[in-house]
C-alpha positions in Angstrom: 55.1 27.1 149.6 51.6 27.4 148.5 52.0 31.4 148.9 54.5 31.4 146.9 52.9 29.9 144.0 49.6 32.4 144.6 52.3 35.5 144.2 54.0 33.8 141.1 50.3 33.2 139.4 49.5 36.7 140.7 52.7 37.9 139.3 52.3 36.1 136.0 48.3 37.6 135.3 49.6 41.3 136.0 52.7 40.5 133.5 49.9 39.1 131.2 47.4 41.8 131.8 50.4 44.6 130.7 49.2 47.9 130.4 45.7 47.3 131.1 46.0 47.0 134.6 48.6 49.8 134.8 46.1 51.7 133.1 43.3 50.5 135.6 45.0 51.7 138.5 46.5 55.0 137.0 42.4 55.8 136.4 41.5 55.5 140.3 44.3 58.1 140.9 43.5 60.6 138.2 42.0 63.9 139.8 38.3 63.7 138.5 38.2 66.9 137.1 41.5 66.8 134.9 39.5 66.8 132.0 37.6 70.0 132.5 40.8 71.6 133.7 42.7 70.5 130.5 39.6 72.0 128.1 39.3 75.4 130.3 42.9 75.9 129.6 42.3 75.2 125.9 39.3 77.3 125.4 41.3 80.4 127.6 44.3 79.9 124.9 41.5 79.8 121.9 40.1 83.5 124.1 36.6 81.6 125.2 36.4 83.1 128.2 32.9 82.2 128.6 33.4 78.2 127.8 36.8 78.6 129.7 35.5 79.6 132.8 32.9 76.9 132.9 35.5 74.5 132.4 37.7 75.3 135.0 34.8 75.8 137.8 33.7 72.2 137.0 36.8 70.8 136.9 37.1 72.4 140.9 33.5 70.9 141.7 34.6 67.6 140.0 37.8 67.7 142.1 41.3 68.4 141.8 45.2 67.7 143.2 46.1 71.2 144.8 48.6 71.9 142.0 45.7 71.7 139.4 43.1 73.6 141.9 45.8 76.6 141.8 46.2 76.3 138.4 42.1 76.5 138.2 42.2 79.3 140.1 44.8 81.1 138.3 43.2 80.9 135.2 39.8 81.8 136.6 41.8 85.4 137.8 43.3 85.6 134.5 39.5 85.9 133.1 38.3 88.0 135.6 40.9 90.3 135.3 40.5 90.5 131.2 37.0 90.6 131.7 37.3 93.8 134.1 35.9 92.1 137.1 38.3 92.8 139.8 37.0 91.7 143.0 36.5 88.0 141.6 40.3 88.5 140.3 41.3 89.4 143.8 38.9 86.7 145.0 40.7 84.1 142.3 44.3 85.0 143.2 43.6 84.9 147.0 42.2 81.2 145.9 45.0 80.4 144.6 47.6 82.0 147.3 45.7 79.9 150.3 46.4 76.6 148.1 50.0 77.6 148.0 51.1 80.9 150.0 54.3 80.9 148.1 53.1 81.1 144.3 54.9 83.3 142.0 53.7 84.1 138.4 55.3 83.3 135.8 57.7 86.4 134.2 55.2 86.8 130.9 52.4 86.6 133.6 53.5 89.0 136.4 54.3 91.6 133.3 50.8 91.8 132.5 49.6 94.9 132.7 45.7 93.7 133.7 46.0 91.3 136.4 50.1 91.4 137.3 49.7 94.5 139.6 46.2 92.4 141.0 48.5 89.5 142.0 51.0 91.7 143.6 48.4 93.8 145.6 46.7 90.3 146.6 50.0 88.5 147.7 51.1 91.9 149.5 48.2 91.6 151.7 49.5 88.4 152.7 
């Protein structure tokens, strides 16, 4: 009986707590680095290349899920690739392909004319 009354009172403080202790526990979960990821992707939409890059290498040395490391990665090609640095595209995309062998770009992506045909190479050597 008496552990059943510890579970209600437990019970009862999370219902009391709300939201704070959902939000607790939701902030031992979050990938440490989702916050550098999320501003790399913002500076590479704003064309800061320079700041974006930054961002998304800290964001892989901070630490990431797998989805948001290939996403990292990805974006890191992207830059290379605009920035005429092939090799670290390459290097990028094959990144990115060991995380998840399977990854397709999307359409507007694979179109592009700088680093679409890098991709292809890259996965083709696969």
């Amino acid at each position: 009986m008496k552990a059943t009354w510890n579970l209600f009172f437990v019970a009862i403080a999370l219902f009391a707590l709300g939201g704070c202790a959902l939000d607790s526990v939701k902030g031992v979960f979050q990938n440490k680095g989702q916050p550098e990821l999320s501003a790399g992707i913002s500076s590479y939409e704003d064309g800061k290349y320079g700041e974006a890059s930054r961002s998304l290498q800290s964001a892989l040395d901070s630490g990431l899920g797998s989805a948001d490391q290939l996403t990292a990665h990805k974006y890191l090609a992207f830059i290379h690739c605009a920035s005429g640095r092939e090799k670290q595209c390459r290097d990028e995309f094959g990144k990115a392909l060991d995380i998840n062998p399977t990854l397709e770009l999307e359409p507007g992506e694979a179109g592009h004319p700088m680093w679409g045909p890098v991709f292809r190479s890259v996965k083709a050597r696969r």
